[in-house]
N, C-alpha and C positions, 0 to 999 in steps of 0.2 A: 258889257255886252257878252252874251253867249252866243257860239253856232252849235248848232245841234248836228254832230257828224255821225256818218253812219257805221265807221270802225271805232274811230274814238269816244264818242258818245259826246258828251256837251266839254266843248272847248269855250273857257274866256278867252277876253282880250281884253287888254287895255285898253284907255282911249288912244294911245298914241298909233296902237295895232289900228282900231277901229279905223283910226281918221287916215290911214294907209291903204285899209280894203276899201272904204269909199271913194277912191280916187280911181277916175276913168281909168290912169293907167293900170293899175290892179284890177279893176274889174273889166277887161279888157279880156283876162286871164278866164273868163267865162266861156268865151269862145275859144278857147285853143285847146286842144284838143292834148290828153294826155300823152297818147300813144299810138297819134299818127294816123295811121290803117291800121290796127290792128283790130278795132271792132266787126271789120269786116270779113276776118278770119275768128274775129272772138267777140260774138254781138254782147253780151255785157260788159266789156272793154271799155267805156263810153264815158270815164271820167274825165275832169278837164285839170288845167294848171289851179284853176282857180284851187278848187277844195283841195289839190294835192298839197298846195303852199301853205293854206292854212293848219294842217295835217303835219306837215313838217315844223311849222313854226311851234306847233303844238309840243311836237316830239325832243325839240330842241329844249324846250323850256323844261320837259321830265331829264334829260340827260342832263341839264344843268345839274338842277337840283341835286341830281345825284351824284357828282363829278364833284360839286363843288358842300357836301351836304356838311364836311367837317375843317371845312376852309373860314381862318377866320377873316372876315373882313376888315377893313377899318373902321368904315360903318355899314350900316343897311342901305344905306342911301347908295355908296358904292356899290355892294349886291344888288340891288334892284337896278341900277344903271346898266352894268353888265349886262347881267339877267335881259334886263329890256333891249341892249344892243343885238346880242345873241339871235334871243327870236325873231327882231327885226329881219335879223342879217340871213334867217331861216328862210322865214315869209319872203323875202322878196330876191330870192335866189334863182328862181325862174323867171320875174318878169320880164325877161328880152325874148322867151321866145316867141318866135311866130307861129300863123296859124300851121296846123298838125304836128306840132313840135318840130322836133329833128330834118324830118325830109324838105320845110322849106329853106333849111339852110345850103343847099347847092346853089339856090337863084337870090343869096344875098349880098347886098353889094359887096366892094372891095371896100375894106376896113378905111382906108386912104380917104374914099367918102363919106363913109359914118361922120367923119371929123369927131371923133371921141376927144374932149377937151380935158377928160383928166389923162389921158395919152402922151397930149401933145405936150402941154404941165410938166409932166413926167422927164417928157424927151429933153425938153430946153433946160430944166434944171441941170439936165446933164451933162450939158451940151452938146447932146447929140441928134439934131436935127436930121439932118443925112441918114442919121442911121435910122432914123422914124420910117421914110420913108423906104427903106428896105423894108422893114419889119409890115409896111401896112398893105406889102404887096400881097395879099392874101384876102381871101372870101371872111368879110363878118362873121362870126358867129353869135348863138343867143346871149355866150357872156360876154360880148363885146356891146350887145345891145340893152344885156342888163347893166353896166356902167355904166354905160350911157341915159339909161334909164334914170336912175340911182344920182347920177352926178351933175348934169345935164337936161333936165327937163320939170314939169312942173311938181312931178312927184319929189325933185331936190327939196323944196319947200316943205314939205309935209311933212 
């Protein structure tokens, strides 16, 4: 599949991209707004998470290439795995935020109720329960909600 961008020009995707942007939670990302308010001070301003993700997944996949353009692999299968994690991990780098990006992060909950389960995972491995709960006494944010995203919801499957 191709998107047809309007800085980048025609971007593929794999299918494993493809069957990612189809998922409510990524297209979710249609409504959220790049840059907040700032259309309102800058009326063509008016892009969304959506195509910025898809833009960066893009962008990711050119820096590879060129990062890694005299690296040998062990095989291609290896390169293309990578390669594939990468953009993945491009693309879906914003899905926690909320609507207007940034400014709805003062009224989101305290991380303590997210219950992010790769968190908590984390905490007990370590045995540090107690200290979880120090650490969650703070306001969510969108990368608290893109983990959760990511690790925890139906887009884990995809």
């Amino acid at each position: 599949m191709e998107i047809r961008d309007p800085v980048h020009g025609s971007i593929p995707l794999t299918d494993a991209e493809v069957a990612v942007l189809d998922s409510p939670e990524f297209q979710r990302l249609r409504a959220v707004k790049q840059l907040g308010f700032a259309e309102f001070s800058y009326p063509g301003a008016t892009h969304n998470r959506y195509i910025h993700s898809i833009g960066v997944c893009h962008l990711a996949g050119l820096a590879f290439d060129q990062i890694f353009q005299k690296f040998n692999f062990s095989s291609a299968d290896a390169k293309n795995r990578l390669r594939q994690c990468f953009r993945l991990g491009a693309m879906l780098h914003d899905i926690g935020h909320g609507p207007l990006s940034h400014t709805t992060e003062e009224v989101m909950p305290m991380l303590s109720e997210l219950k992010v389960k790769a968190y908590e995972q984390k905490m007990e491995n370590k045995g540090q329960a107690s200290l979880m709960n120090q650490k969650t006494d703070r306001r969510a944010d969108h990368e608290d909600y893109t983990i959760k995203y990511i690790t925890d919801s139906p887009l884990t499957d995809v």
